[in-house]
BAVO-385600 format. One line per 10 residues: number of its first residue (from 1); their letters; for each residue x negated, y negated, z negated of N, C-alpha, C. Coordinates in Angstrom, 3 decimals, padded with zeros to 6 digits. Layout:
REM BAVO-385600
NUM> A> X Y Z X Y Z X Y Z  ... .
***
This chain:
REM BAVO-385600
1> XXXXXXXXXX> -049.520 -017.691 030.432 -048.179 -017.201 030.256 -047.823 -017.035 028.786  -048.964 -016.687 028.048 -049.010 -016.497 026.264 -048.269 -018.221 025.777  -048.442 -018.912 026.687 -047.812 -020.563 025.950 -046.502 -020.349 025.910  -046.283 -019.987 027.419 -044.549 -019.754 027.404 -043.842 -019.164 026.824  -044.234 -017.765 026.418 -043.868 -016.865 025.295 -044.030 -017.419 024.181  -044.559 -017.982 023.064 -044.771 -018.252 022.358 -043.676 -019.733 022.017  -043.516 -019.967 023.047 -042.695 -021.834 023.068 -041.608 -021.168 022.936  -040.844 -020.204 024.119 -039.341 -019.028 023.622 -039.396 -019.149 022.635  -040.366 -018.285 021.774 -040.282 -017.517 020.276 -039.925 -018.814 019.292  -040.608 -019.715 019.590 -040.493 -021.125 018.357 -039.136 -021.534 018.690 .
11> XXXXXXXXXX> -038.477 -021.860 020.261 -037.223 -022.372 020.360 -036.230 -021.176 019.676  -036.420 -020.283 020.027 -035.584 -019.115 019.567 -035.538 -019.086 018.023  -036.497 -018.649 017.297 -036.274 -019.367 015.785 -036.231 -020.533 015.152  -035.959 -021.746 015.455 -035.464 -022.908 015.403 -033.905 -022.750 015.657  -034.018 -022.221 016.766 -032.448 -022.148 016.480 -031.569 -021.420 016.113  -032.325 -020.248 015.827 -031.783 -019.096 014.667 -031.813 -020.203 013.011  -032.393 -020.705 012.569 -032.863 -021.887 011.569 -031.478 -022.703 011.422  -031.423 -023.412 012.094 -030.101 -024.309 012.509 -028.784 -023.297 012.578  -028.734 -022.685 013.619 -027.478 -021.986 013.354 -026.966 -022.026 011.874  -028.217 -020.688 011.461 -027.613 -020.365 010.027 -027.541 -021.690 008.900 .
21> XXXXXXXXXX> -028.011 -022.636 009.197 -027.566 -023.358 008.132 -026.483 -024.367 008.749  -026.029 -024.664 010.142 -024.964 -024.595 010.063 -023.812 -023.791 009.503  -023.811 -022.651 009.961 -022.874 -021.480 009.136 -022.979 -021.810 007.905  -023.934 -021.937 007.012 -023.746 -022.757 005.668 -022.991 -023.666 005.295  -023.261 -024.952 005.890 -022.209 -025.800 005.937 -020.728 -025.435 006.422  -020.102 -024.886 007.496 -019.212 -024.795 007.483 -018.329 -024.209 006.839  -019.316 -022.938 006.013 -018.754 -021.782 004.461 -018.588 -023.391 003.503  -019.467 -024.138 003.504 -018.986 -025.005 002.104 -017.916 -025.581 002.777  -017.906 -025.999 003.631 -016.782 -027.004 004.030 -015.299 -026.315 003.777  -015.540 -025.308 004.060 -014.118 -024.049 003.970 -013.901 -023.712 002.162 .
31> XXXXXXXXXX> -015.040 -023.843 001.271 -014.833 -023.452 000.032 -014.349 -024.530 -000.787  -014.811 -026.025 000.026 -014.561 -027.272 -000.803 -012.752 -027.260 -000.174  -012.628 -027.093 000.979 -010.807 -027.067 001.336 -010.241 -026.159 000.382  -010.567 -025.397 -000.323 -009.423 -024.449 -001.593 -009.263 -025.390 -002.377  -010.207 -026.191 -002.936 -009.504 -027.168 -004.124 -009.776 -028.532 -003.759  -008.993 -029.296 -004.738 -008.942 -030.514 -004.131 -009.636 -031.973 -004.344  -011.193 -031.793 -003.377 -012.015 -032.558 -003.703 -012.089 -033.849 -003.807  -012.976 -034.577 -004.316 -013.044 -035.899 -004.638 -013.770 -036.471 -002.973  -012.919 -037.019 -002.126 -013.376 -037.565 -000.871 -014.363 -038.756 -001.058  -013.957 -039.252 -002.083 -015.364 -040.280 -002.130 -016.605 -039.591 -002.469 .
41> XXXXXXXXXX> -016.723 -038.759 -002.793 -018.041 -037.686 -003.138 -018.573 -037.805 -001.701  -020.224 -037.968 -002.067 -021.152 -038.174 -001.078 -020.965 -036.947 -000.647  -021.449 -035.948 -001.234 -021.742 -034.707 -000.543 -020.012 -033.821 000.310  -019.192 -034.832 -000.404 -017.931 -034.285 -000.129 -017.925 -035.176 001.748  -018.130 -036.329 002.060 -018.198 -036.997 003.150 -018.989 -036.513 004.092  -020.456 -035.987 003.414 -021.206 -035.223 004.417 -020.912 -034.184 005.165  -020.111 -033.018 004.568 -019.456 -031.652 005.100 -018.633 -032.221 006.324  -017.711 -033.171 005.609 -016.544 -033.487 006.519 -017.398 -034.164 008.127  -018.173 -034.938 008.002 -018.461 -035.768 009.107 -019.362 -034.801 009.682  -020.288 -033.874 009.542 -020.829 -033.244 009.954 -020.365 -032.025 010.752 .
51> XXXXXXXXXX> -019.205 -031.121 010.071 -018.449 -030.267 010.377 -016.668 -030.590 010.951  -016.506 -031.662 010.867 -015.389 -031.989 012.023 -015.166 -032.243 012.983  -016.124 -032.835 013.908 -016.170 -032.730 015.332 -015.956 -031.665 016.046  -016.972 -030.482 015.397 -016.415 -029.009 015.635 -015.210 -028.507 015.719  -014.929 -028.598 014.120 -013.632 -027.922 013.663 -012.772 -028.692 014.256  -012.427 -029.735 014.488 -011.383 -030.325 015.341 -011.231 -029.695 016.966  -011.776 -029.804 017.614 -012.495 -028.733 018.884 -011.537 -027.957 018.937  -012.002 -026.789 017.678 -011.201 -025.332 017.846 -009.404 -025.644 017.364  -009.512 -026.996 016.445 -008.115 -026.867 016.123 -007.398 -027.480 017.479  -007.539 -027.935 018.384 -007.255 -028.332 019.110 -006.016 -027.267 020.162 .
61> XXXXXXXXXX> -006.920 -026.329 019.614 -006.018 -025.024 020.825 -006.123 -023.686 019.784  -006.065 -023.712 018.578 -005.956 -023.034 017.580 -004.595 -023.513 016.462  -003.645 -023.673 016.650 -002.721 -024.451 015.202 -003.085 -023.233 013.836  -002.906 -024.341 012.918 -002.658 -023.710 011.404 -001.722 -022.611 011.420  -001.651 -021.588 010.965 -000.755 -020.772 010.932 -000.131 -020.355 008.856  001.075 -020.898 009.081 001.238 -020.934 007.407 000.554 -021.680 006.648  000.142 -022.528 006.940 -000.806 -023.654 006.311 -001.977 -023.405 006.424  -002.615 -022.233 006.481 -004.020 -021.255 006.761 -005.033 -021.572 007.851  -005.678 -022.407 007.999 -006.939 -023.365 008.918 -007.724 -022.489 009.663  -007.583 -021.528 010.547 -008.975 -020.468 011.270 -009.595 -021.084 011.885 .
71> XXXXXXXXXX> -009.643 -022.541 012.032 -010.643 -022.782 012.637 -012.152 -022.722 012.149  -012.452 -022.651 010.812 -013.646 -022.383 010.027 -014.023 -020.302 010.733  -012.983 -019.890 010.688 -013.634 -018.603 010.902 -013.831 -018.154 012.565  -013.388 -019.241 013.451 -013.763 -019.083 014.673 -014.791 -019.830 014.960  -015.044 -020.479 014.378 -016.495 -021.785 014.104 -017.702 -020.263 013.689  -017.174 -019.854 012.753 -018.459 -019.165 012.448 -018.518 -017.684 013.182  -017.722 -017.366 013.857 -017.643 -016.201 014.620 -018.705 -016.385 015.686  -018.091 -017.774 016.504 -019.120 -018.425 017.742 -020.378 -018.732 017.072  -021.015 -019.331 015.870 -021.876 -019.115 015.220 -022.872 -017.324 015.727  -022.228 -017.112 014.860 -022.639 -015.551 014.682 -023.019 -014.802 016.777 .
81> XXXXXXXXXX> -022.089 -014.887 017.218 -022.159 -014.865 018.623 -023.734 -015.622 019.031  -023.568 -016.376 019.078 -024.974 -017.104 019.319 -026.160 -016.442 019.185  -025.956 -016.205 017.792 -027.444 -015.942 016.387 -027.789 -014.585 017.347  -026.322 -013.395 017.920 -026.694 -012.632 018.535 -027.528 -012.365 019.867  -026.384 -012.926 020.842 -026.582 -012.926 022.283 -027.674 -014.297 022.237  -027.974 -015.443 021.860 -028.862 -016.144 022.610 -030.388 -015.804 021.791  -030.060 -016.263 020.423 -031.479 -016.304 019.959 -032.251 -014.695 020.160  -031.274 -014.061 019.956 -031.980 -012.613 020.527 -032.243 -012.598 021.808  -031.665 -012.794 022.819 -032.204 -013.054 024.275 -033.223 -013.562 024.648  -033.923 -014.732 023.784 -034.618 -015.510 023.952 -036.144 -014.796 023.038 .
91> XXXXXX> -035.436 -014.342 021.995 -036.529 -013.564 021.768 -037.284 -012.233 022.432  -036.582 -011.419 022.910 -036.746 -010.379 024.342 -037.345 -011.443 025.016  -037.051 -012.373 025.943 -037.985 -013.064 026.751 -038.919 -013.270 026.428  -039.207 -013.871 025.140 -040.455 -014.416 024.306 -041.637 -012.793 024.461  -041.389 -012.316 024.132 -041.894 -010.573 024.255 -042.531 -010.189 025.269  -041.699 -010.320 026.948 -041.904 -009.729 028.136 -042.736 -010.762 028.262 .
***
């Protein structure tokens, strides 16, 4: 039963791992939208293709309000949600 617990605990921080550096990316992606980046920039293409599938998602049934984009801060809310309720859940299991 020590395998199974232990396999939780690794999936559970793996994806505590990922989360947060998603949430990373999507903070840059939101800091590079204040000014006005060079789109041919590699690292400028990476944010975008990586973090728009998402953000499109929420804009979908979210509009801009005043020009103002929330979809970055409901991206990282559900983020944060996660990091709480699952990887912590999973870690309690990992435990029992």
């Amino acid at each position: 039963m020590f395998v199974v617990n232990n396999f939780l605990l690794a999936v559970a921080r793996v994806l505590e791992i990922a989360l947060t550096l998603y949430m990373w990316v999507v903070i840059a992606r939101a800091v590079i939208s204040w000014v006005n980046p060079n789109p041919f920039n590699p690292i400028v293409q990476f944010l975008y293709r990586v973090t728009e599938p998402v953000l499109w998602r929420v804009r979908r049934y979210l509009p801009t309000v005043g020009g103002f984009d929330f979809s970055p801060i409901v991206v990282l809310l559900v983020i944060y949600f996660c990091k709480i309720f699952v990887v912590k859940t999973l870690i309690e299991l990992s435990y029992r």
